[in-house]
C-alpha positions in Angstrom: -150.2 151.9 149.7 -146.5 153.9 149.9 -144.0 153.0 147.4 -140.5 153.5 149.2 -137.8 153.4 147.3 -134.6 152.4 148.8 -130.7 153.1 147.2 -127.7 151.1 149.0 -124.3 152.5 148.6 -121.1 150.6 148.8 -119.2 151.3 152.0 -115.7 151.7 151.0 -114.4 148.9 153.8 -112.0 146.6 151.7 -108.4 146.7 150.5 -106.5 146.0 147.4 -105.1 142.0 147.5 -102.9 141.2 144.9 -103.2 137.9 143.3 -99.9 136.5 144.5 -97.7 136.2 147.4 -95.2 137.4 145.4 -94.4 137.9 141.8 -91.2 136.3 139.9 -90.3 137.2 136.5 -87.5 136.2 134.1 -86.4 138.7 131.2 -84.0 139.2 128.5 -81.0 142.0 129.0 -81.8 142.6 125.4 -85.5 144.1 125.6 -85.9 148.0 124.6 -87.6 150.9 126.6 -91.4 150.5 126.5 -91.5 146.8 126.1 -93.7 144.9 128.6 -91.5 143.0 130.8 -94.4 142.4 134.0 -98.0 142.0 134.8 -99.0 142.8 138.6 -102.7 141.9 139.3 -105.2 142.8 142.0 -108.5 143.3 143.4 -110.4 145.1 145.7 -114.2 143.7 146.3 -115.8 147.3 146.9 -118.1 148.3 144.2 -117.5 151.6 141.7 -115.3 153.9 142.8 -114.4 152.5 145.9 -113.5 148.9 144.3 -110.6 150.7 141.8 -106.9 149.5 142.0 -103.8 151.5 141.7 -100.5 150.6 141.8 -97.1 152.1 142.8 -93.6 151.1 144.4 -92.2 151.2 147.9 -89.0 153.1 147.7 -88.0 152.1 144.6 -83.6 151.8 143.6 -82.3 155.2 142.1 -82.1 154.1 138.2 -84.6 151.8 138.4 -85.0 150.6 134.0 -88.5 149.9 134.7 -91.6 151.5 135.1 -95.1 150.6 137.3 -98.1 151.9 135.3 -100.0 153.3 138.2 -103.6 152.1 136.5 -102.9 148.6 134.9 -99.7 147.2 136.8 -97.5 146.6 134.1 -94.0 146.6 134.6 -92.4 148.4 131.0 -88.8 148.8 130.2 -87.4 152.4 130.9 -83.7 152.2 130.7 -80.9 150.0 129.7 -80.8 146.7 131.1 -77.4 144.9 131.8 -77.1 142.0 133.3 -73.4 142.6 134.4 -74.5 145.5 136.4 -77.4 143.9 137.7 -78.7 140.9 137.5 -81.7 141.4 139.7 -84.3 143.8 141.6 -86.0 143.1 144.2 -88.8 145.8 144.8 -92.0 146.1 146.7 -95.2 146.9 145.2 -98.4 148.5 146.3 -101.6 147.8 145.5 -104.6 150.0 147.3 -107.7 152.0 146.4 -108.1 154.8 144.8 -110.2 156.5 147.0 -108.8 155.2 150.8 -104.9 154.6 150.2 -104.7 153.3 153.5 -106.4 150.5 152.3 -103.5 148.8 150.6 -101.6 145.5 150.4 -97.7 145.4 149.6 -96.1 142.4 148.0 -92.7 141.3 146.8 -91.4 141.6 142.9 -88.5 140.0 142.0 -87.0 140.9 138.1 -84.3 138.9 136.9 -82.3 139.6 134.0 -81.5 136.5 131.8 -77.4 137.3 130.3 -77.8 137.5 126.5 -74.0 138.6 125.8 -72.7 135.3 126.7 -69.2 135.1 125.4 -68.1 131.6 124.4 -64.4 131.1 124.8 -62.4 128.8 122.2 -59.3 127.0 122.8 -57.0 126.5 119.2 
């Protein structure tokens, strides 16, 4: 009898999906750098090495206040967020694997900033 011993490897052949079509999200003006504004999610069905996600953004605005953790695709506060300056982003994301980056998926983000310096006018 011959004992054969046989080891399958994971062919790195799939992409990154996000979870979404698109991602919406609503914050406060008033949040400080390094708070956690966004949560971008996805997946790649490769196994080990081949199956990890990374995350960055397509061309992003000059003075962008937020950041993309490359690793867990969360959005932080970087700068100073103003609502009268802008009340809105509209950025693309990309998620692919670490070891193929040709293997990626893009999708939309939109960030919009909610006014918290509302100024209530009184009449005497």
């Amino acid at each position: 009898m011959v004992s054969v011993q046989v080891t399958v490897t994971d062919v790195n052949d799939n992409r990154a999906l996000f979870t979404a079509s698109s991602y919406h999200f609503s914050v406060s003006e008033g949040l400080r750098e390094g708070d956690v504004v966004a949560q971008l999610t996805a997946t790649d069905l490769d196994y080990g090495i081949n199956g990890l996600v990374q995350y960055s953004l397509d061309s992003p605005p000059p003075n962008l206040p937020f950041s993309l953790d490359a690793y867990t695709g969360q959005f932080t506060v970087s700068g100073e967020l103003d609502y009268e300056s802008n009340a809105q982003y509209r950025l693309r994301a990309r998620a692919y694997n670490k070891v193929n980056c040709g293997f990626y998926h893009v999708t939309e983000v939109v960030i919009s900033l909610v006014d918290e310096n509302i100024t209530l006018l009184s009449f005497l």
